[in-house]
C-alpha positions as YAML, in Angstrom:
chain: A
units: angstrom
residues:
- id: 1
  name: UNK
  ca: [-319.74, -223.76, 89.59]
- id: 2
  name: UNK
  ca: [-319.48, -220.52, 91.70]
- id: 3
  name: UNK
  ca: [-316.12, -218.52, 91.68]
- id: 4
  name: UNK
  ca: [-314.23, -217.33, 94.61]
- id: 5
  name: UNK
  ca: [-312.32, -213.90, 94.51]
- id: 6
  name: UNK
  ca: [-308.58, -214.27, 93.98]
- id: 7
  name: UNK
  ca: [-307.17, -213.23, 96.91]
- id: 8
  name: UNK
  ca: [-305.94, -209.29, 97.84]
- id: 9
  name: UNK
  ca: [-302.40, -209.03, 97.42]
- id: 10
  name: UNK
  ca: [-302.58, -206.32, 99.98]
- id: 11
  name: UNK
  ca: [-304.28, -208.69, 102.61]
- id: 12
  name: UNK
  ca: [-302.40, -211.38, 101.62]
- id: 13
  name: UNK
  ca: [-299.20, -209.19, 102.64]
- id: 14
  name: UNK
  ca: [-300.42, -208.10, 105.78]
- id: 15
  name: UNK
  ca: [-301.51, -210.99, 107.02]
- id: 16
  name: UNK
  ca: [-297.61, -213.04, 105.94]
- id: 17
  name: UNK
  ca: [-296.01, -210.00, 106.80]
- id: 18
  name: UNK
  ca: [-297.32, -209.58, 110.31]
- id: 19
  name: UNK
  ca: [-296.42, -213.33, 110.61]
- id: 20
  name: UNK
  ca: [-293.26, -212.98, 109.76]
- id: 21
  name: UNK
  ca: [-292.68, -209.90, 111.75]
- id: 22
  name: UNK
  ca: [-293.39, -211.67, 114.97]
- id: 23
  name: UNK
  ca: [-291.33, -214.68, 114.04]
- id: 24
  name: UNK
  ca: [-288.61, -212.41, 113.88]
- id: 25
  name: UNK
  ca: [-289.09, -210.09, 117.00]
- id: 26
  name: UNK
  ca: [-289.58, -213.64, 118.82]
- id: 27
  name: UNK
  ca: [-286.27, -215.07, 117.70]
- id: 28
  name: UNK
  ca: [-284.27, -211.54, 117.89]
- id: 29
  name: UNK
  ca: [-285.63, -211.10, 121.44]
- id: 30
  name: UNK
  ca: [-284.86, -214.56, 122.63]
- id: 31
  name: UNK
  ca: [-281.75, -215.54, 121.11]
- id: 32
  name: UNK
  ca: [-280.37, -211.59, 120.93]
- id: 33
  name: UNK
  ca: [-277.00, -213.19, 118.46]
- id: 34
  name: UNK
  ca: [-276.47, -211.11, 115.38]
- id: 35
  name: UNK
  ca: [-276.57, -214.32, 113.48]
- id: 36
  name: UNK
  ca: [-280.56, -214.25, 114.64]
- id: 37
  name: UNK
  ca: [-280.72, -211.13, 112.29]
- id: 38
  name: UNK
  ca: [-279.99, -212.52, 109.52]
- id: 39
  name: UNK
  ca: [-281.54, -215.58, 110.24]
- id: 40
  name: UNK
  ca: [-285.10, -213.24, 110.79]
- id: 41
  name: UNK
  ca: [-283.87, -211.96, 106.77]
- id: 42
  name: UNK
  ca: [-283.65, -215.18, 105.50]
- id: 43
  name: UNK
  ca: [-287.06, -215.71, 107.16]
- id: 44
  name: UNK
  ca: [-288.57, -212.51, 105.67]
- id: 45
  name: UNK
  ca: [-287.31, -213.45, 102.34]
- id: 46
  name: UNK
  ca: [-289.02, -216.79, 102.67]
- id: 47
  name: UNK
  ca: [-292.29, -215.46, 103.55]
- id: 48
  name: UNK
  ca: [-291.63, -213.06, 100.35]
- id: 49
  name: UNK
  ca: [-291.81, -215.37, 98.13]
- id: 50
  name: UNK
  ca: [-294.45, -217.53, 99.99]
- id: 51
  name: UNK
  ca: [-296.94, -214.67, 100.05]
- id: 52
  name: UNK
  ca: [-296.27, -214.52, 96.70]
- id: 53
  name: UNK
  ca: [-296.95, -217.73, 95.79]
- id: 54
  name: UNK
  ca: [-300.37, -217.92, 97.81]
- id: 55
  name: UNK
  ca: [-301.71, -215.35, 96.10]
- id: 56
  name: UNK
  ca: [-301.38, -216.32, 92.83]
- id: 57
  name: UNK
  ca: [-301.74, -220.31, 93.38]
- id: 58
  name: UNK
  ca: [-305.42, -220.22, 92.22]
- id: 59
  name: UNK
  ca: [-304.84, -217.80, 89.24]
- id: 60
  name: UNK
  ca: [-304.33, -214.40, 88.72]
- id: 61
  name: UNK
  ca: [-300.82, -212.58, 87.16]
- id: 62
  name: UNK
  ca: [-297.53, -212.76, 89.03]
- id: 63
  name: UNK
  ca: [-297.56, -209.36, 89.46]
- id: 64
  name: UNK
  ca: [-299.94, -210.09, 92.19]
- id: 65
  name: UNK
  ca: [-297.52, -212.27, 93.70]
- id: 66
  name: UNK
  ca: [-294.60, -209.33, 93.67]
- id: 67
  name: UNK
  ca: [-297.62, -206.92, 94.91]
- id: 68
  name: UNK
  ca: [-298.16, -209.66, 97.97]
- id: 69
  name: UNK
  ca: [-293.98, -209.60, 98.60]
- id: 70
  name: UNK
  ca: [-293.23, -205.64, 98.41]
- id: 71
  name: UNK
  ca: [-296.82, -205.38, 101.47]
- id: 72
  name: UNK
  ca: [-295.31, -208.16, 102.99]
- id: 73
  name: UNK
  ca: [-292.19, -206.30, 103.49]
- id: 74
  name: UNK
  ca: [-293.81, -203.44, 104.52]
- id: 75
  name: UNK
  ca: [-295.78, -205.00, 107.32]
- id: 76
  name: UNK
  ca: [-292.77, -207.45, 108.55]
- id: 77
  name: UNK
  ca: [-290.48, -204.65, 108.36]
- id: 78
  name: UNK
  ca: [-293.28, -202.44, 110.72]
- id: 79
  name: UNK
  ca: [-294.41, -205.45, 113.06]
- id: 80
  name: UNK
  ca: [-290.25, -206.02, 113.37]
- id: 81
  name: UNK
  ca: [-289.50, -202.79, 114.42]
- id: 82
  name: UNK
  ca: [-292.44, -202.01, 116.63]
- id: 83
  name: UNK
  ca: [-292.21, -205.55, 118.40]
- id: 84
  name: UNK
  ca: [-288.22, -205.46, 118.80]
- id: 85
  name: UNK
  ca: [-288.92, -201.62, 120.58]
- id: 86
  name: UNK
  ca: [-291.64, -202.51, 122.16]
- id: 87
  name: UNK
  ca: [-290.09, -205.99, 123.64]
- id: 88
  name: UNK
  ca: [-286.68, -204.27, 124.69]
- id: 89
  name: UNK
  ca: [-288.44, -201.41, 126.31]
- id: 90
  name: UNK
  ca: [-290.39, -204.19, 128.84]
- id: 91
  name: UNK
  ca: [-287.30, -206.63, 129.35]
- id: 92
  name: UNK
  ca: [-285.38, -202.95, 129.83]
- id: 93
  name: UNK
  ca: [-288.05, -202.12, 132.50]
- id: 94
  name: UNK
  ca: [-288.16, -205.36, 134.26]
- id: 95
  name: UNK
  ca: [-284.84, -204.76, 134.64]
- id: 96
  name: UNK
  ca: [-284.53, -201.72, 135.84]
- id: 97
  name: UNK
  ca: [-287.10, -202.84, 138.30]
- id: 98
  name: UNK
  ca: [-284.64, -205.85, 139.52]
- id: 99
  name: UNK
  ca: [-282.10, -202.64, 139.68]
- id: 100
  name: UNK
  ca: [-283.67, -200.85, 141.92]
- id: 101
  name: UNK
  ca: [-284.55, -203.32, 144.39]
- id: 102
  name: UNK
  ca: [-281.19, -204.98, 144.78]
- id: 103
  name: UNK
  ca: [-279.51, -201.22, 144.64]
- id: 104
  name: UNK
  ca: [-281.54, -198.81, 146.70]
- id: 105
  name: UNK
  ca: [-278.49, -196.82, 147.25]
- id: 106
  name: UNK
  ca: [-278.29, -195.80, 143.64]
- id: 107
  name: UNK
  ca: [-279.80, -193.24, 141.44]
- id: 108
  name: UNK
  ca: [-282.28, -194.43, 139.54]
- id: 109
  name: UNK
  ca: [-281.46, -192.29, 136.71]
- id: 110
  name: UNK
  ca: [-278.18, -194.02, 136.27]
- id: 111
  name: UNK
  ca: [-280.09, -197.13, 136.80]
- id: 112
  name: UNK
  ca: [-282.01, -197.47, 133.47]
- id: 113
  name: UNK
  ca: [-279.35, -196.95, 130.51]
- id: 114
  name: UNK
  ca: [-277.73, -199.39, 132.33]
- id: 115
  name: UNK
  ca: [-280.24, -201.49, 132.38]
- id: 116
  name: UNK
  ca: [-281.15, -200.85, 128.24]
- id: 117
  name: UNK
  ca: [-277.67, -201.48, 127.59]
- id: 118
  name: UNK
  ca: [-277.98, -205.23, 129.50]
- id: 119
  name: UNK
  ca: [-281.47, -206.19, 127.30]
- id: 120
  name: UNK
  ca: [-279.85, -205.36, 123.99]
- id: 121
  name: UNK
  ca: [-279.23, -207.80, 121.47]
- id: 122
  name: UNK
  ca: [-275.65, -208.01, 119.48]
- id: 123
  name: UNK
  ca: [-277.03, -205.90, 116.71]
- id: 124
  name: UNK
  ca: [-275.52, -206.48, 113.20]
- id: 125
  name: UNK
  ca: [-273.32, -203.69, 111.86]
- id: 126
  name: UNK
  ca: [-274.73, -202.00, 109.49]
- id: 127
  name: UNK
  ca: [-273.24, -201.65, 105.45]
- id: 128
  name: UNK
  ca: [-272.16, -197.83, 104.75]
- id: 129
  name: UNK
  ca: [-273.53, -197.61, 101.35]
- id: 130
  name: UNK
  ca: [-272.86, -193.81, 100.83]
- id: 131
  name: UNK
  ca: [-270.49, -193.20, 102.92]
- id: 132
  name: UNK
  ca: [-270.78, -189.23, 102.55]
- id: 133
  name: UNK
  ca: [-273.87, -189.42, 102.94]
- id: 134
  name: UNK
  ca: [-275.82, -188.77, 105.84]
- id: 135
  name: UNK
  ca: [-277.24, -192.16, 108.20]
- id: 136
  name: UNK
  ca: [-280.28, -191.14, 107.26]
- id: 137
  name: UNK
  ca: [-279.89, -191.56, 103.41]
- id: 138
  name: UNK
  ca: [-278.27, -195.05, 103.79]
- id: 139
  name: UNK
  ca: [-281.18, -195.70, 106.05]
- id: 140
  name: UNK
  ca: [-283.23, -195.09, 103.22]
- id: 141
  name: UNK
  ca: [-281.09, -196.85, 100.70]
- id: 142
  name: UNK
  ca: [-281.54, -199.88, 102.64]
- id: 143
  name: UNK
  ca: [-284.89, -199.83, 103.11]
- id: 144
  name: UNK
  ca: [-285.60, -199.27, 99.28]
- id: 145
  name: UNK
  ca: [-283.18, -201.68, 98.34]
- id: 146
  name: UNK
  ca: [-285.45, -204.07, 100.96]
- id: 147
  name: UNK
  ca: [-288.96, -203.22, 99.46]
- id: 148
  name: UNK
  ca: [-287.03, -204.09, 95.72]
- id: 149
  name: UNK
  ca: [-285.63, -207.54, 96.81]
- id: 150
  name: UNK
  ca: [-289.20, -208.04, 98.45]
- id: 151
  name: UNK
  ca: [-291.22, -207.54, 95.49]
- id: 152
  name: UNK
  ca: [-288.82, -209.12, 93.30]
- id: 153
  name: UNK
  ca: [-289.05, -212.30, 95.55]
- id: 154
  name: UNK
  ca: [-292.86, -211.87, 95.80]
- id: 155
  name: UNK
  ca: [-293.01, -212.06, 92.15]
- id: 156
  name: UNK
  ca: [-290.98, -215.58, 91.92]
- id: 157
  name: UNK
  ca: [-293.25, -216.55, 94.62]
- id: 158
  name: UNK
  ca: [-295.87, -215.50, 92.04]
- id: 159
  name: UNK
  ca: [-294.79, -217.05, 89.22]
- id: 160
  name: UNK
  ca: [-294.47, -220.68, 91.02]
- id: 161
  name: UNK
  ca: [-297.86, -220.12, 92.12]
- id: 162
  name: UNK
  ca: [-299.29, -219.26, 88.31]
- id: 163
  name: UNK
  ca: [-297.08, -222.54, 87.28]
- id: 164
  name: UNK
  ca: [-298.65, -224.59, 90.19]
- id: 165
  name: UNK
  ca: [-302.23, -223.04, 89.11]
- id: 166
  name: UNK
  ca: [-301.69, -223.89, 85.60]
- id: 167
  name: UNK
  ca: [-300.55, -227.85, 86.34]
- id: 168
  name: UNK
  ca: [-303.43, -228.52, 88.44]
...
């Protein structure tokens, strides 16, 4: 009988995590509700927990599985970001583009916030945990608090993957 290697919970977060990331630029940038945010954070929690679960479903210890959630957050939360930019900036040109040819009289200067402001989706408001703190430090809050829920779900994810390991 020859052994595989258990699976990287690095890769194994990279690879659910860029996944998920796209899932979630795709629905943000197509559906652009808030309620497609948090649907995108359900989905990332989801893929938490699966990531988890694939890495440790042919043995290893769950803490490979909460390893697998907190990259899997990491590269979601990256892909997200990057795609969501990256996507607004092109519907934002294409736009201004459509701008400029049906408004030659205009300056094109005044042409493209307007045309940023028409491609944006109804973005979620965002919760004040420190409120006198600076943006930035609830910025950071969040995203800590993120890359804890993410490695906390990775490790259930990890644990049903040890318990479906161990009954098969």
């Amino acid at each position: 009988m020859q052994y595989r290697a258990l699976p990287n919970p690095s890769s194994q977060g990279c690879l659910w995590g860029v996944i998920q990331g796209i899932l979630a630029v795709v629905l943000v940038l197509a559906l652009k509700e808030q309620v497609d945010f948090y649907l995108a954070t359900f989905i990332g929690y989801f893929f938490y927990v699966f990531s988890g679960f694939m890495t440790t479903r042919r043995g290893g210890s769950s803490i490979r599985g909460a390893w697998a959630g907190y990259w899997t957050g990491i590269f979601g939360t990256i892909i997200f970001w990057v795609g969501t930019f990256s996507g607004l900036l092109i519907a934002a040109s294409q736009r201004y583009q459509t701008l400029i040819t049906y408004n030659p009289q205009n300056d094109p200067r005044d042409l493209f916030p307007q045309a940023w402001s028409f491609v944006q989706p109804h973005w979620p408001a965002l919760p004040v945990l420190a409120s006198r703190q600076a943006p930035f430090i609830n910025f950071l809050i969040l995203m800590l608090l993120g890359l804890l829920i993410a490695w906390i779900l990775g490790w259930l994810g990890g644990i049903w993957g040890r318990n479906h390991s161990a009954s098969h």
